[in-house]
C-alpha positions as CSV (number, residue, x, y, z in Angstrom):
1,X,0.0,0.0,0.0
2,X,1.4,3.5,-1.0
3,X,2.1,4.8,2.3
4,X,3.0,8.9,1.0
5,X,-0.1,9.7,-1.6
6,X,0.7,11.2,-4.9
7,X,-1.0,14.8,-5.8
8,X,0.0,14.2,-9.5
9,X,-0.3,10.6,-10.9
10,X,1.3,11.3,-13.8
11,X,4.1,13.2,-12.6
12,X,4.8,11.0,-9.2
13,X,4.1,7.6,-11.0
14,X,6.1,6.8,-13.9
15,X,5.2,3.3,-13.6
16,X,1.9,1.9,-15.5
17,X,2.1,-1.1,-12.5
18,X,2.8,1.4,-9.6
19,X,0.0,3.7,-11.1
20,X,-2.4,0.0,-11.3
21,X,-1.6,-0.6,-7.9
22,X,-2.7,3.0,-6.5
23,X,-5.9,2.1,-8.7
24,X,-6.5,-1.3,-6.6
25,X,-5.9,0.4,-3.6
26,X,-8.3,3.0,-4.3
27,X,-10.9,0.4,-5.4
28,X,-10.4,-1.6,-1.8
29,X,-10.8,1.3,-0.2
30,X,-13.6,2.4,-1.6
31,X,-15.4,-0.9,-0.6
32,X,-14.2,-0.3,2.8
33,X,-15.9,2.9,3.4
34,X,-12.7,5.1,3.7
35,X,-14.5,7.6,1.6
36,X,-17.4,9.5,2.0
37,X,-19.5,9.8,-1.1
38,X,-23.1,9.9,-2.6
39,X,-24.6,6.7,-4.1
40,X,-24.4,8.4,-7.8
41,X,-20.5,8.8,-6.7
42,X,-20.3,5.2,-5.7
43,X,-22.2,3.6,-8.5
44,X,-19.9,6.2,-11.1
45,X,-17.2,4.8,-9.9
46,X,-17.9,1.3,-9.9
47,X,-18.8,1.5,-13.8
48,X,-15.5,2.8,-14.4
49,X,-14.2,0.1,-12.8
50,X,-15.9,-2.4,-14.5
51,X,-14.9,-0.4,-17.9
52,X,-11.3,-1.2,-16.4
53,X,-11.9,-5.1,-15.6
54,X,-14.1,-6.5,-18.7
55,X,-13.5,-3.5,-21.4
56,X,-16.5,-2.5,-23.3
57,X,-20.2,-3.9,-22.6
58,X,-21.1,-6.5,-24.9
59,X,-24.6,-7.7,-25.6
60,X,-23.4,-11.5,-26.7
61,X,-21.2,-11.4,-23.6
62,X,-22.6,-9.4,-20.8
63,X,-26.4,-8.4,-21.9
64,X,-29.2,-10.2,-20.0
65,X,-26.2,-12.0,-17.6
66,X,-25.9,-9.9,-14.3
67,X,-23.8,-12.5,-12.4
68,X,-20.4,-11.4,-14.9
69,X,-19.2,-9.8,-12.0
70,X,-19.9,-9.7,-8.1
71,X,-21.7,-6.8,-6.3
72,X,-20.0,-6.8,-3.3
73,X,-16.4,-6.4,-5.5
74,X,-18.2,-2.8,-6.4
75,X,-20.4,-1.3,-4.4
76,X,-19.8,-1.2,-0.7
77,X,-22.1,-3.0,1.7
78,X,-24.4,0.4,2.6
79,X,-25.0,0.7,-0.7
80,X,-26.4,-2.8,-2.0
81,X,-28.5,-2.8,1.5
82,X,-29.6,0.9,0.6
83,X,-30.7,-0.1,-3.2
84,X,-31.0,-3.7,-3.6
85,X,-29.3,-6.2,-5.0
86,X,-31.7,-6.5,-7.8
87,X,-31.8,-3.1,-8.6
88,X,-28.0,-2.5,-8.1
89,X,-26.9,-5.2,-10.4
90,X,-29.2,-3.7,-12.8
91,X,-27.8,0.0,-12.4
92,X,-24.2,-1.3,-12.5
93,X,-24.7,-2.9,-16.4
94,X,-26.5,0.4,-17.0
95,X,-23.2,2.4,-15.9
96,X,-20.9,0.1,-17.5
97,X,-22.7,0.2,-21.0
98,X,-22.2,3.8,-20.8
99,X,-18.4,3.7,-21.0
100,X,-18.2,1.6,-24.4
101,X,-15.7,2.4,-26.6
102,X,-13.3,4.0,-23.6
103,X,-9.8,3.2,-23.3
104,X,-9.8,0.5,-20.4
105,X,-6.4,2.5,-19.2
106,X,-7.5,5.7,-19.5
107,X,-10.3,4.9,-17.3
108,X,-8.3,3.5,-15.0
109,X,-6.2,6.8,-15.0
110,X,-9.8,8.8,-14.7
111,X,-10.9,6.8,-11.8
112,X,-8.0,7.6,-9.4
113,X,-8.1,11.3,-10.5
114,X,-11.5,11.4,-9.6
115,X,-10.9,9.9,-6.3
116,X,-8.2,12.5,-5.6
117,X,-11.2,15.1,-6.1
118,X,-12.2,13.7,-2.8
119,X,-12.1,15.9,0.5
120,X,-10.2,12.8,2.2
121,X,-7.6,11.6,-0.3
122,X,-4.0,11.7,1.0
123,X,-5.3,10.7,4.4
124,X,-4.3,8.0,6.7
125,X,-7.4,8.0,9.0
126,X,-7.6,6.6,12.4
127,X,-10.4,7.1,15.3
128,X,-9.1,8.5,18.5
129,X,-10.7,9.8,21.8
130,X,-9.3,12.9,23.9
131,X,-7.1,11.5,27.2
132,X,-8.9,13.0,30.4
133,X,-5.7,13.7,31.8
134,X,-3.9,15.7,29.1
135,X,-2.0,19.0,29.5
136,X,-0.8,22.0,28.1
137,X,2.1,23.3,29.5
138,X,1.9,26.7,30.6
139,X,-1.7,27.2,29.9
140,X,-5.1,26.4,31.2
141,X,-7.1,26.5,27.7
142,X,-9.0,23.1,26.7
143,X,-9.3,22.4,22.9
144,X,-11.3,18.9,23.0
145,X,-13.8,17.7,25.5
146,X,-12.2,14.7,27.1
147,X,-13.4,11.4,25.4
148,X,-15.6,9.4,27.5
149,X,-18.4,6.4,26.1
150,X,-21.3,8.9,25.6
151,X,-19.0,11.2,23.6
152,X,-18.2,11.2,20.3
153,X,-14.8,10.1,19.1
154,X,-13.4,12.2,16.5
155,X,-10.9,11.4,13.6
156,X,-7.0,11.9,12.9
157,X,-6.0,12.3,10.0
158,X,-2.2,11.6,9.2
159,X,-1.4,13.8,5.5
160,X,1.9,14.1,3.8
161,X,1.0,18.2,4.8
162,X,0.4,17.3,8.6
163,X,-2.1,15.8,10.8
164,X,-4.9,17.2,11.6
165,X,-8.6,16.2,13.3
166,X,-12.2,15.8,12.3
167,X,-15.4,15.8,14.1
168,X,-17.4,13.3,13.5
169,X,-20.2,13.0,16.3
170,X,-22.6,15.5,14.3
171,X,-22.4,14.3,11.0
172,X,-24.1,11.1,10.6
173,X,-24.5,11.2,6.5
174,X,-21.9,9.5,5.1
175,X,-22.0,11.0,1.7
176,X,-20.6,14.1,3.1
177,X,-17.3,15.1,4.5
178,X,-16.1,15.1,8.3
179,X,-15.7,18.9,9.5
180,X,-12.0,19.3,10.0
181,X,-11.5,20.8,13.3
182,X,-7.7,21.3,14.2
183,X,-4.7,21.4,12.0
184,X,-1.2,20.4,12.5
185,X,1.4,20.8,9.8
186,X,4.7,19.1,9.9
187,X,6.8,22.1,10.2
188,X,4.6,23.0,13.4
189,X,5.5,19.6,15.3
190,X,8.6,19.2,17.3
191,X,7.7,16.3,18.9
192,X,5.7,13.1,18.7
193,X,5.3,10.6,21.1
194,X,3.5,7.3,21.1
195,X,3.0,3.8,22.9
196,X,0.1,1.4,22.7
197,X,-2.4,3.2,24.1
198,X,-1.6,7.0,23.8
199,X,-0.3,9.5,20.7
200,X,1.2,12.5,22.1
201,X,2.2,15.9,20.2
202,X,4.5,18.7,21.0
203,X,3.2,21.5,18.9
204,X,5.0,25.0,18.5
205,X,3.2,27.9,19.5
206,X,4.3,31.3,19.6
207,X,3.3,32.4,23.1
208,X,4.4,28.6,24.9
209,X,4.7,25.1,24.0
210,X,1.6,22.9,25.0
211,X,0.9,19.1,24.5
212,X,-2.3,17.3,23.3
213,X,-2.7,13.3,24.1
214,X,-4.9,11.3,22.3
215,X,-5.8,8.0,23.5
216,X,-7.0,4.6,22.4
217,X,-5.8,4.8,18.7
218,X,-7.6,2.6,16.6
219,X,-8.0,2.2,13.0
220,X,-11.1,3.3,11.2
């Protein structure tokens, strides 16, 4: 898995297997909810990528035979509960006739740029909640309610540009982006500390230097 996202595809990845291999990692996590999209997003995507994996729609081949490829390789789970199986399968051969007579790499290429459109591309995202006990040093200012089981966790993002948190307690409709909160950019931290249980930054500040915990780190 590409750990450092490219910004430009074509200029980072000279490779046609490295730039195949962003492309797979994209679809993967796509199906694993790492991006939050509409259901005309989701079902735009997956007939590109079935323009990418069988080239064009054929009638002799495809027409009348929804079982060429497998739902759940497409749409995420949320999705085929939301519309139906049925009904899925039958928007999915609708979507993939539509890209007839384009290049199968081209699409591929068109795929991950629009994926890159995304609010959340270039993020490593993992769920955190606020240690009770944390500190800033030399001042008494609280950024984050401390995370208890009736409060929301909220979301850190690790970038290439920084790391920096989202809310995610009010926003309930996954087609639409987590609020971002707090920003961190690299050149801001001097220090980070971790262990099993607790992620700790020193940030710079101009007036004093404080520290922010973060506890229970867990993947999203």
């Amino acid at each position: 898995r590409f750990k450092f996202w490219p910004s430009d595809i074509d200029h980072n990845l000279k490779d046609s297997k490295n730039k195949h291999q962003l492309y797979l990692q994209m679809r993967r996590d796509l199906l694993d909810n790492r991006y939050r999209m509409s259901t005309a997003e989701h079902f735009q995507l997956a007939g590109m990528a079935l323009q990418v994996e069988f080239g064009d729609f054929s009638e002799d081949i495809h027409g009348g035979n929804d079982t060429y490829f497998m739902l759940d390789h497409y749409l995420p789970q949320h999705i085929i509960y939301e519309i139906g199986k049925q009904q899925s399968k039958h928007c999915l051969q609708k979507v993939h006739r539509a890209h007839i007579g384009q290049s199968q790499s081209k699409t591929e290429l068109k795929f991950c740029r629009q994926i890159q459109q995304l609010d959340v591309y270039g993020f490593h995202i993992f769920t955190v909640g606020i240690d009770k006990a944390y500190s800033r040093i030399g001042s008494t200012d609280t950024a984050f309610m401390p995370h208890t089981k009736n409060n929301n966790s909220i979301l850190l993002g690790v970038h290439v540009e920084g790391i920096f948190l989202f809310e995610i307690g009010s926003n309930k409709d996954i087609s639409k982006p987590h609020k971002m909160t707090e920003s961190y950019f690299w050149h801001k931290v001097e220090r980070i500390q971790y262990d099993k249980t607790k992620f700790q930054l020193q940030i710079q500040d101009t007036t004093n230097d404080h520290f922010q915990n973060f506890d229970d780190v867990n993947e999203k």
